[in-house]
C-alpha positions in Angstrom: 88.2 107.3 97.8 87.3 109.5 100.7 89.3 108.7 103.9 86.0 108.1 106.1 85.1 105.7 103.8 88.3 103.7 103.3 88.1 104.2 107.2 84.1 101.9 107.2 85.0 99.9 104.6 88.3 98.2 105.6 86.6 98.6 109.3 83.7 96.5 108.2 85.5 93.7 106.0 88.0 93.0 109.3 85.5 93.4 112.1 83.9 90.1 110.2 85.5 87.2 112.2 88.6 88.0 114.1 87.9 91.2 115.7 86.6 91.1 119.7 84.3 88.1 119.7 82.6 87.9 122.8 83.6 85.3 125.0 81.3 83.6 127.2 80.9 80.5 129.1 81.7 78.0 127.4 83.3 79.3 124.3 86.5 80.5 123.4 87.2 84.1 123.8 89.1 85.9 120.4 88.2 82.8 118.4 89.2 83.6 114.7 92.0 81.8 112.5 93.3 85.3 111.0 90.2 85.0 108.0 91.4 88.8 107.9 94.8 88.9 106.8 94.4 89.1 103.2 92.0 92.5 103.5 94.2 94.2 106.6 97.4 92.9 103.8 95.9 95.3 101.6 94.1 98.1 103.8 98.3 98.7 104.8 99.7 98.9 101.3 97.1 101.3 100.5 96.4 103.7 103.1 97.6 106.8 104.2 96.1 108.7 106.5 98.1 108.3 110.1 94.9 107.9 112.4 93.8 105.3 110.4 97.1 103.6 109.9 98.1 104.1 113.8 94.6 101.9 114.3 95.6 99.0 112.3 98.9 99.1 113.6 97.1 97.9 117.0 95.9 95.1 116.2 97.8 92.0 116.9 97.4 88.2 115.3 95.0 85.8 116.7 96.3 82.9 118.4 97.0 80.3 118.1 97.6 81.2 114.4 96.7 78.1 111.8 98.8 77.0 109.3 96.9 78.2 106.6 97.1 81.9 107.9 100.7 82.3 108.4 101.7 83.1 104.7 98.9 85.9 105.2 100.4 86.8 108.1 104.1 87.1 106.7 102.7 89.2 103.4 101.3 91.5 106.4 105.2 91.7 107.6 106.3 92.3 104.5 103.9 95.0 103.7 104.2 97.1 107.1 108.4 96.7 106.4 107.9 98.2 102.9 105.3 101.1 104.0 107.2 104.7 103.1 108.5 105.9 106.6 108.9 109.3 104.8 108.4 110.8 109.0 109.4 110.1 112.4 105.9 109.0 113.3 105.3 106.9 110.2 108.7 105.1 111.2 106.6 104.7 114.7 103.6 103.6 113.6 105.1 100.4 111.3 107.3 99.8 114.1 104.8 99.5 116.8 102.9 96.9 114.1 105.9 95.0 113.5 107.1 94.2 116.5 103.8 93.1 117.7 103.8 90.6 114.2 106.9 89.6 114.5 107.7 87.8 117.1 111.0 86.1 116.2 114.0 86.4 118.4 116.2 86.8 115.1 115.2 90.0 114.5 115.8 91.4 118.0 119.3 93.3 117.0 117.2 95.3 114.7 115.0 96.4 117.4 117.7 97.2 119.8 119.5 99.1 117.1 116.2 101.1 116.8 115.6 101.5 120.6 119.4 102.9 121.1 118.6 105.0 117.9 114.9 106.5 119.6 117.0 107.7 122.8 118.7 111.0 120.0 115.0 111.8 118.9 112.9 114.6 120.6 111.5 113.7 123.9 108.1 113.2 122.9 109.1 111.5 119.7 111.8 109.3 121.8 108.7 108.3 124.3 106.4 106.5 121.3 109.3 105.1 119.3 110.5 103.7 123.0 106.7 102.9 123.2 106.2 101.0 120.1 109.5 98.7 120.7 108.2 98.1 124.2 105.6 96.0 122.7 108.0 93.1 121.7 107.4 90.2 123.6 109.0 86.6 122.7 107.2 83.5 121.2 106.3 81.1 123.4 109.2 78.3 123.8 111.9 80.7 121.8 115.5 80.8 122.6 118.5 82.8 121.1 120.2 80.1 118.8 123.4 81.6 118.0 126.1 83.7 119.8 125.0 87.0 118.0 121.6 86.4 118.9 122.2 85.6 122.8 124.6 89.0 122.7 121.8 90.7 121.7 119.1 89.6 124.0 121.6 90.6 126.4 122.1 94.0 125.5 117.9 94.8 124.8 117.9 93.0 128.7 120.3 95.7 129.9 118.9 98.4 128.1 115.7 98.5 129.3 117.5 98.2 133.1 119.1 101.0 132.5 115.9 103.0 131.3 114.1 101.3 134.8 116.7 102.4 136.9 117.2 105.5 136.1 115.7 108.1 138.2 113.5 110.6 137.5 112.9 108.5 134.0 109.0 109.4 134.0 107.4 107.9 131.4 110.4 106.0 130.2 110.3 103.9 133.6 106.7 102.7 133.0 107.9 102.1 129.3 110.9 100.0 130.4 108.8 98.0 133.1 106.8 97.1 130.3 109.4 95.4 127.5 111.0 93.9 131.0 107.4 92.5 132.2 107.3 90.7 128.2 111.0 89.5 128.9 110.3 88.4 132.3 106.8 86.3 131.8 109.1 84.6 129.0 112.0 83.7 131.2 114.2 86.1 129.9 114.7 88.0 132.8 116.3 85.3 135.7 118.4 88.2 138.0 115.6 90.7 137.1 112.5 91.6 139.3 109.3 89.1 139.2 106.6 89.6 136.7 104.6 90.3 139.8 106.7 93.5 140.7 106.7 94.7 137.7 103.3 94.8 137.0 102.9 96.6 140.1 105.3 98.8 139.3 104.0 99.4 135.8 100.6 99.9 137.4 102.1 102.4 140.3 104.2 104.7 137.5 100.9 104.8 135.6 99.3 106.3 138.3 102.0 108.4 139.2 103.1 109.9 135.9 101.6 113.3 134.5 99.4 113.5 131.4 99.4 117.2 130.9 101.5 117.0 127.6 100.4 115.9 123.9 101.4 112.1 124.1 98.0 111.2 124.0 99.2 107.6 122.0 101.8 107.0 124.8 99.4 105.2 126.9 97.4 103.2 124.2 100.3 101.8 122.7 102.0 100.6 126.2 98.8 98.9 127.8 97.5 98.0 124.6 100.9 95.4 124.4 100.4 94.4 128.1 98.5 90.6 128.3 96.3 89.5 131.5 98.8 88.4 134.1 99.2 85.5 136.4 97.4 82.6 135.6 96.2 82.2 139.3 92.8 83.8 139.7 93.7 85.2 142.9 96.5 87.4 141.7 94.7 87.9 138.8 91.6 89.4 140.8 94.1 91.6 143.1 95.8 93.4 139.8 92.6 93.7 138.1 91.2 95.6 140.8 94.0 97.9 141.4 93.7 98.6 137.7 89.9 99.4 138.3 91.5 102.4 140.9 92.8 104.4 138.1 89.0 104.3 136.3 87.7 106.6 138.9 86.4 110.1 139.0 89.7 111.9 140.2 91.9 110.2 137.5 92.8 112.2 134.5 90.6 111.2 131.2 93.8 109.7 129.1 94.5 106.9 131.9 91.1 106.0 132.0 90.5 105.3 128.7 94.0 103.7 128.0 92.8 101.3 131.4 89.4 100.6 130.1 90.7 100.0 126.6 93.1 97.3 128.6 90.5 96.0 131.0 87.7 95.3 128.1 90.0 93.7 125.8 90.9 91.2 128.4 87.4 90.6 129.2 86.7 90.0 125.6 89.8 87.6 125.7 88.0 85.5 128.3 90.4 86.7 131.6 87.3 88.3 133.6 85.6 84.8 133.4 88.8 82.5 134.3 89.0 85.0 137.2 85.4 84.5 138.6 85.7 80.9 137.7 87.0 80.3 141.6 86.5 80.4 144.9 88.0 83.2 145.7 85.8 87.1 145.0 86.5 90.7 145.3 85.6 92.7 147.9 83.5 95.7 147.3 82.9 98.2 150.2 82.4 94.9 152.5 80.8 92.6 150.4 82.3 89.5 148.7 81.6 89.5 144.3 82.7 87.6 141.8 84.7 89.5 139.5 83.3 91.5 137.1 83.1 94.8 135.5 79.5 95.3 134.9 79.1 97.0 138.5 82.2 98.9 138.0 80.8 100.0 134.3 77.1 101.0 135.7 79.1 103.4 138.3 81.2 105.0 136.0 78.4 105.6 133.6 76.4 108.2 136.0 79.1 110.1 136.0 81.8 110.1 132.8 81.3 112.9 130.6 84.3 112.2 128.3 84.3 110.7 124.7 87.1 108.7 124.8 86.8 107.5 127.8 83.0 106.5 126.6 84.1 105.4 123.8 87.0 102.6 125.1 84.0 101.4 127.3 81.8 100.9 124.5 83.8 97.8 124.0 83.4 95.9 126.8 80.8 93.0 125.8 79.6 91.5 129.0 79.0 87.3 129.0 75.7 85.4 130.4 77.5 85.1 133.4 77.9 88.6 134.0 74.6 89.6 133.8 73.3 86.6 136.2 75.8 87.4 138.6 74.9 91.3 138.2 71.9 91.6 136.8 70.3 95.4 138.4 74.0 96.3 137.1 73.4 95.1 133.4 69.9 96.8 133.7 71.7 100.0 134.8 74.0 99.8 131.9 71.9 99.1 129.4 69.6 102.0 130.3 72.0 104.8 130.8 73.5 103.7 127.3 70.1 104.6 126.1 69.7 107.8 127.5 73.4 108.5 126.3 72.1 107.3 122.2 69.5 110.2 122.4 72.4 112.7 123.7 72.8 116.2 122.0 76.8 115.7 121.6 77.3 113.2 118.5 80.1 111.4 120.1 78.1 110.2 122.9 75.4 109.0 120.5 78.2 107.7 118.5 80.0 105.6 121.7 76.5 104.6 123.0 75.3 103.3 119.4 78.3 101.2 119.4 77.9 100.0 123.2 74.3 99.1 122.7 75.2 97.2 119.6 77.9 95.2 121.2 75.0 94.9 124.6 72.3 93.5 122.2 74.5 90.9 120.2 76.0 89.1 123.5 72.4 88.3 124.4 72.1 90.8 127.2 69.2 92.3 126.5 65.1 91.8 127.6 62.7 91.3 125.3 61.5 95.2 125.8 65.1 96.6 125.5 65.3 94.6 122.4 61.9 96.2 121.5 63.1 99.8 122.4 66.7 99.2 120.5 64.4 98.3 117.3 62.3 101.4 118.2 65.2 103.7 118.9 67.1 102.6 115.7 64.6 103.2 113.4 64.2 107.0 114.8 67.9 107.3 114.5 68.3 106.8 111.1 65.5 108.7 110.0 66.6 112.1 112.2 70.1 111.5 112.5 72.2 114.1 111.1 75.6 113.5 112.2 77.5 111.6 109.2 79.7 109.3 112.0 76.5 107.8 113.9 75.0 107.6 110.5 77.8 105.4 109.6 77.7 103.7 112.6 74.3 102.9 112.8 74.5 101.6 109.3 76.7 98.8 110.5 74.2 97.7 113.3 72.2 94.7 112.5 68.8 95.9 113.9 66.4 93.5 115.4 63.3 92.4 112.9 62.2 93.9 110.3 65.6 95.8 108.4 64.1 99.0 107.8 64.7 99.5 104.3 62.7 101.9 103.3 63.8 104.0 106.0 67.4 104.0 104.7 66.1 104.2 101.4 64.9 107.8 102.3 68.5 108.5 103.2 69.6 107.9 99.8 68.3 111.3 98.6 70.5 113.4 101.3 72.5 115.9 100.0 75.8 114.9 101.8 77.9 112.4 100.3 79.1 110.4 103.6 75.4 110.2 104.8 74.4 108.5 101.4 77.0 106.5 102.0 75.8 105.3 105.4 72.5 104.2 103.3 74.1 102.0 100.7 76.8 100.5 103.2 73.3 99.8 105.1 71.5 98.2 102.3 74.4 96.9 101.1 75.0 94.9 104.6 71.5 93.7 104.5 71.6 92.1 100.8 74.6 90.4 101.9 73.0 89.7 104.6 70.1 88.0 102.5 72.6 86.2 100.1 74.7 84.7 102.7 71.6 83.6 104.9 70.0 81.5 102.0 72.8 78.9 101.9 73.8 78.8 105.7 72.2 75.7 107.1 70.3 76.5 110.4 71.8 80.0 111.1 69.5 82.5 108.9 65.5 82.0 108.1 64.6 84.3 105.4 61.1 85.2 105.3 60.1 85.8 101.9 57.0 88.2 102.4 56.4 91.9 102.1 54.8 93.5 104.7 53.0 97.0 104.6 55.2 99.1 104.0 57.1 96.9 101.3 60.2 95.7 103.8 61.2 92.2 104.0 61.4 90.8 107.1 64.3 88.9 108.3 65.1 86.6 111.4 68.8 86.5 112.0 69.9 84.1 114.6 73.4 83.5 114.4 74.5 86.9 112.1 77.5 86.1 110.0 78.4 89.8 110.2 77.3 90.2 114.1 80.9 91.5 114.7 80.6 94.8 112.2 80.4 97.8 115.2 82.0 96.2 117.6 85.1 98.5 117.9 84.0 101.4 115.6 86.5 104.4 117.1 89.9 105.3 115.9 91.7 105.2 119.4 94.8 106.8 118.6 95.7 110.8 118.6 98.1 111.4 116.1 100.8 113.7 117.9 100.4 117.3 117.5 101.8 118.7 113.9 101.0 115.1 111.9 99.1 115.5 109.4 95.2 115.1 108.5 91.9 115.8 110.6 90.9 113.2 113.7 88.7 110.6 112.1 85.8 111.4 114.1 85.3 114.9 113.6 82.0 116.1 113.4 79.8 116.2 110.2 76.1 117.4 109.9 74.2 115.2 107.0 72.4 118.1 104.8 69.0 116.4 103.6 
């Protein structure tokens, strides 16, 4: 099978339940027992191209985890600790997923054995192996049992002093501050600084350290393990904020999209709303707001021009909350997402697709944007010649009518992946149709053709409303691996 389509089709089945579920007030945020495993067990045994494997890697186990999901979960171990680590970056990549899986403080010494091993490797080899261990952080209530096992938490405390410490250590510092901040909010780290300094001091090497060299993964992988900090809203507001500085114009394009990656995954983890919950507000040139991204997002979207950058903001699904608190902002957004979908550069159609999908399922649009988005989607598909919007559109539950006959045209395209995109489409929307006639109050089907022979379905609560909402591979494979970026572009020959 053709990598892009591995690529949708493992992309669709685990986007189902347990990937970025928008959190809003009075739900859970990331709610989702880990129905998953079983298909992300299997997308790891079988796949191997690195972009793709690099994306899974990233993802990390809902919590809390039930009972019924854990043997899913350790297949999912076993499976990333049997993968062929035939090269460095390989080796990386499983690493990076396994210590995010596992969690257990048993297997430290093999992760310290790793770490002392990463310092021979090449500099910008060391950096993502160093990277990828980082992201170890202890379970909750876990405490080194034996002798061996305190000796060892010891010596992975010291190590990543010494990395701290030393100067000049740019961007091993800001690497080390990291696995120290995971020690420290466990309680691992008593004569060490305060979680509170050293998430300043992640946030200040961040900002200080130079991107002008090919670790464009570096980043991802060390913010990506970072959780929301303190549970006081205050503190929480202040280092949300200073995070929001390195989003701005004058900030190179990797640290904005490695921060707004961060920042809209812990606004789809419910942080942004525990935040505003309180008394206390940001200020913003003078005035007092609650906290929340949207007027942040509607700034930055007059003027960013880049498509990852566009792309990690894509994600960020804003609550009821957000929009009432904000609600010119939300207009602004939604509207300049528009105008990007009609763009001449695919990837900005591609990121704004994804955006306004992700806009229209948290309930954040009018009735005429929900009108236009019908309007617009429709026009898409039938002129869209890029093969990745085409396969991103054909993931987006439309308002209305589904447009099958539309799609249907598309089956007569000459290219393969844009024929594709039409029976993934049509595919989705039988499913669709079969799961919605035995769920009790969530799906009316409306058995009637209209003109142009469609059937017309009303989808209230979509069993696959989570299918786009984190299309894009977010990783760049370091220069020299092998295989072509996932997103490259591709005209659909009709």
């Amino acid at each position: 099978m053709a990598v892009r389509k591995r690529y949708l089709a493992f992309r669709l089945v685990l986007s189902l339940e347990f990937l970025a579920h928008p959190a809003d007030d009075g739900h859970d945020a990331g709610r989702g027992g880990g129905e998953g495993l079983p298909a992300m067990a299997f997308a790891v045994s079988r796949e191997k191209y690195l972009a793709v494997l690099a994306e899974f890697a990233r993802w990390t186990l809902p919590e809390p985890l039930p009972p019924e999901a854990r043997p899913w979960r350790d297949r999912l171990i076993q499976v990333w600790e049997q993968y062929p680590a035939d090269t460095t970056w390989v080796k990386t990549i499983c690493l990076s997923a396994l210590v995010r899986l596992d969690r257990r403080v048993e297997r430290l010494p093999e992760w310290l054995r790793e770490a002392r091993r990463a310092l021979d490797l090449e500099p910008e080899n060391r950096r993502l192996r160093l990277a990828a261990l980082a992201g170890w952080r202890p379970r909750p209530g876990d405490r080194p049992a034996s002798e061996d096992i305190r000796n060892a938490v010891s010596q992975w405390v010291q190590f990543w002093k010494k990395l701290y410490w030393a100067p000049g250590s740019q961007p091993d510092g800001w690497i080390a501050a990291a696995a120290l901040l995971h020690l420290a909010e466990a309680g691992w780290l008593p004569s060490g600084p305060s979680p509170e300094r050293l998430r300043e001091e992640l946030r200040q090497r961040v900002q200080q350290w130079k991107t002008d060299h090919p670790d464009h993964s570096l980043l991802p992988m060390v913010l990506g393990s970072v959780p929301a900090g303190s549970t006081i809203p205050e503190q929480q507001r202040q280092e949300i904020a200073a995070w929001l500085e390195l989003t701005r114009k004058n900030v190179g394009w990797g640290k904005r999209e490695a921060v707004w990656e961060m920042l809209t995954a812990w606004q789809r983890e419910g942080i942004l709303q525990r935040c505003g919950s309180g008394r206390g507000r940001l200020r913003d040139g003078g005035r007092l707001q609650k906290l929340s991204l949207l007027p942040d997002l509607a700034r930055t979207l007059e003027w960013e021009r880049n498509n990852h950058v566009l792309r990690a903001m894509a994600g960020y699904i804003p609550g009821t909350a957000d929009v009432s608190a904000h609600p010119e902002a939300a207009r602004a957004v939604v509207a300049r997402w528009e105008a990007l979908s009609r763009n001449g550069y695919w990837e900005f159609r591609l990121a704004a697709w994804v955006a306004r999908w992700n806009l229209r399922r948290a309930g954040v649009l009018t009735a005429k944007e929900q009108g236009r988005f019908g309007a617009d989607y429709v026009e898409a598909i039938g002129a869209e010649n890029n093969q990745d919007v085409l396969l991103a559109l054909a993931q987006i539950n439309p308002p209305g009518t589904f447009p099958l006959a539309t799609w249907a045209s598309r089956l007569s395209d000459q290219d393969n992946q844009c024929r594709l995109a039409a029976r993934l489409a049509i595919h989705g929307w039988l499913v669709d149709m079969a799961s919605g006639s035995e769920a009790s109050g969530e799906w009316r089907v409306v058995r009637k053709r209209v003109a142009n022979g469609e059937w017309r379905v009303e989808d209230h609560h979509s069993l696959l409303a989570t299918r786009c909402s984190l299309l894009t591979t977010r990783h760049h494979p370091p220069a020299g691996t092998a295989g072509p970026a996932p997103g490259r572009a591709g005209r659909c020959r009709q």
